[in-house]
C-alpha angles and dihedrals in degrees: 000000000000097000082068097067115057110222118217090233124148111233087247095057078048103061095042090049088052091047097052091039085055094048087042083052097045092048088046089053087049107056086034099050090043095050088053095051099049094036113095091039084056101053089039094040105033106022102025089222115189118227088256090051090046088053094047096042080056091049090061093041099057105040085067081081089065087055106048088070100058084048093046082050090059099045093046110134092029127117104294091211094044100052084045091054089047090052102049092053076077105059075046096061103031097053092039081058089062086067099068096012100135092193148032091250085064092041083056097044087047098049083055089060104054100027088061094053089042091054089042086055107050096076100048106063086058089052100044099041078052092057100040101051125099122257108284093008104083096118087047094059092039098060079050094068097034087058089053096054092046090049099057090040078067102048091051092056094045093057097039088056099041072046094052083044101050087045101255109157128242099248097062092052088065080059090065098038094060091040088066085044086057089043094050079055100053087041087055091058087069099056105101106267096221089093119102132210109244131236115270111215137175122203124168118216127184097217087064085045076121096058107046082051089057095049091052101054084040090057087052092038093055090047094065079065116036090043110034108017100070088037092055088057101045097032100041098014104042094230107183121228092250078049086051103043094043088061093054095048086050085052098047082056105050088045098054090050098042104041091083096033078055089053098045090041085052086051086057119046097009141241109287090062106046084050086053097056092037084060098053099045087056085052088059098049101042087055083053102052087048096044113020112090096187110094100200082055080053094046091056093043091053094056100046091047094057089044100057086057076094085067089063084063086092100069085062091044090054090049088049095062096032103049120064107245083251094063090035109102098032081060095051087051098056094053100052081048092056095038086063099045080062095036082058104045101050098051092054087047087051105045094060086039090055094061100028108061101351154293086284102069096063096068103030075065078078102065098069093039080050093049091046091049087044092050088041078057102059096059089063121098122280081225142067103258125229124250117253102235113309110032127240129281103260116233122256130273108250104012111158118218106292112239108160 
């Protein structure tokens, strides 16, 4: 990664690179945030999608996560900023398209476009925050960016919900959406060009068996949520847009104040308990979006739901203090491989079991997927595990639960 190769930058070039990579990152959390929050009344609403037609949208959108690391492969070697600027004129153009889409096909089409810059994207503000930071000051400067992110996620919500008030209409939100996604692009274009996008590998070893297994069940497990959860309350439950986007803004709280409390808690009583109790607690909640008919209970379920994705923080954090830094990032790698294979497949699964026999299949497909984590779970350490060498990069301040 980039931390790995000291760059010859003023600290004034620095700091400028680090100013226009956090306005790149808030922008980024905006259109992101805003797209999230908007999207499921728009499919009901605009484009009457079916529960099959929701999984399989999900599908194709995440296996443009697949695909983002054969791309980044190709490009290895290339501007980072540059690359990042060219990506996110995706996300430009892909959310901008919601606004005027007549069908579900071009829904589809369109959801390819800026989910593959997205996905393109979510490596690079790590690695160039990491090359940009001062020595000894990398998880500093990584908690920078990451509240950034978090602010501008924020800001997104707050606008999308005074706009909805005001009656302004879902498919020109997608309009200033895409316009932050533009703006993330041209702030990109002031990040020194001497860094380089690093190399994306994927190596299988046996001794992180565990992880990759993890990482799998995880990716399953977060599906239940990102595909079907906020469909379930919009589709079944009638939830309004102002419903939908006040949920998101109570998610985006909980999760910036609970991202760091999560990663001291880790550091304390490890990682194997804190999993436990995370899988318990997805048990739970599957068995109330399938059963529960309230739904304010459901409201309240799917918040705290989203918000326990901080919880999953701890599989990275095992893999931190079991891997070598050498083998660090090739590890990492692995495991967000094998998270979409299984992104990609449940959906799918869901989706057919949604309109063949209910709504309620497609979460009760969580509770294996919870019993094998549970059971993953009991072969880790009792123990916190010591760091390998260098210790892990801690992480940020403020980060909100990752979902891409």
């Amino acid at each position: 990664m980039s931390m790995e190769r000291p760059l010859a930058l003023t600290d004034g070039e620095r700091r400028r690179g680090l100013a226009f990579l956090s306005l790149a990152s808030a922008f980024v959390g905006f259109a992101i945030v805003l797209q999230m929050s908007v999207n499921n009344n728009f499919l009901v609403g605009e484009i009457g999608v079916t529960g099959r037609q929701a999984g399989f949208l999900e599908a194709v959108r995440e296996s443009c996560g697949i695909a983002a690391f054969a791309i980044l492969a190709l490009l290895a070697g290339l501007g980072e900023p540059l690359v990042a600027s060219l990506v996110l004129v995706l996300v430009w153009l892909g959310l901008s398209a919601y606004a005027f889409v007549p069908s579900y096909g071009w829904v589809m089409a369109m959801s390819v476009v800026w989910s593959l810059g997205l996905h393109l994207w979510m490596p690079l503000p790590s690695s160039m925050a990491l090359a940009l930071a001062e020595p000894d000051r990398a998880g500093r400067r990584l908690g920078q960016v990451s509240a950034a992110g978090a602010l501008g996620s924020a800001s997104g919500l707050a606008l999308a919900f005074a706009l909805t008030l005001l009656g302004v209409k879902i498919r020109p939100l997608y309009l200033v959406g895409g316009a932050a996604g533009l703006a993330a692009a041209l702030a990109c274009l002031g990040i020194p060009r001497v860094i380089r996008t690093p190399k994306q590998k994927l190596v299988f070893r046996r001794r992180y068996a565990t992880y990759y297994l993890l990482n799998f069940l995880e990716g399953w497990r977060k599906q239940i949520t990102n595909a079907f959860a906020g469909f379930l309350l919009v589709r079944v439950h009638g939830a309004s847009l102002p419903e939908m986007i006040a949920l998101w803004a109570g998610i985006q709280a909980i999760g910036y104040v609970a991202s760091p409390r999560v990663g001291r808690l880790i550091d304390r009583i490890g990682e194997r308990r804190v999993l436990s109790v995370y899988y318990v607690v997805v048990t739970a909640m599957v068995l109330c979006y399938a059963f529960v008919r309230s739904k304010y209970v459901l409201y309240a379920v799917f918040v705290l739901d989203s918000a326990t994705f901080a919880l999953a923080m701890a599989i990275t954090s095992y893999v931190g203090r079991l891997a070598p830094p050498a083998e660090r990032t090739q590890t990492l790698s692995m495991g967000v491989a094998a998270n979409h294979v299984a992104s990609v497949a449940m959906p799918f699964v869901g989706g057919i079991l949604w309109t063949a026999l209910g709504y309620q299949w497609a979460f009760l497909l969580g509770i294996p997927a919870a019993a094998a984590s549970l059971v993953v779970v009991a072969r880790l350490p009792r123990h916190r595990l010591p760091a390998p060498g260098a210790g892990a990069v801690p992480p940020g301040p403020g980060a909100a639960p990752a979902r891409g």
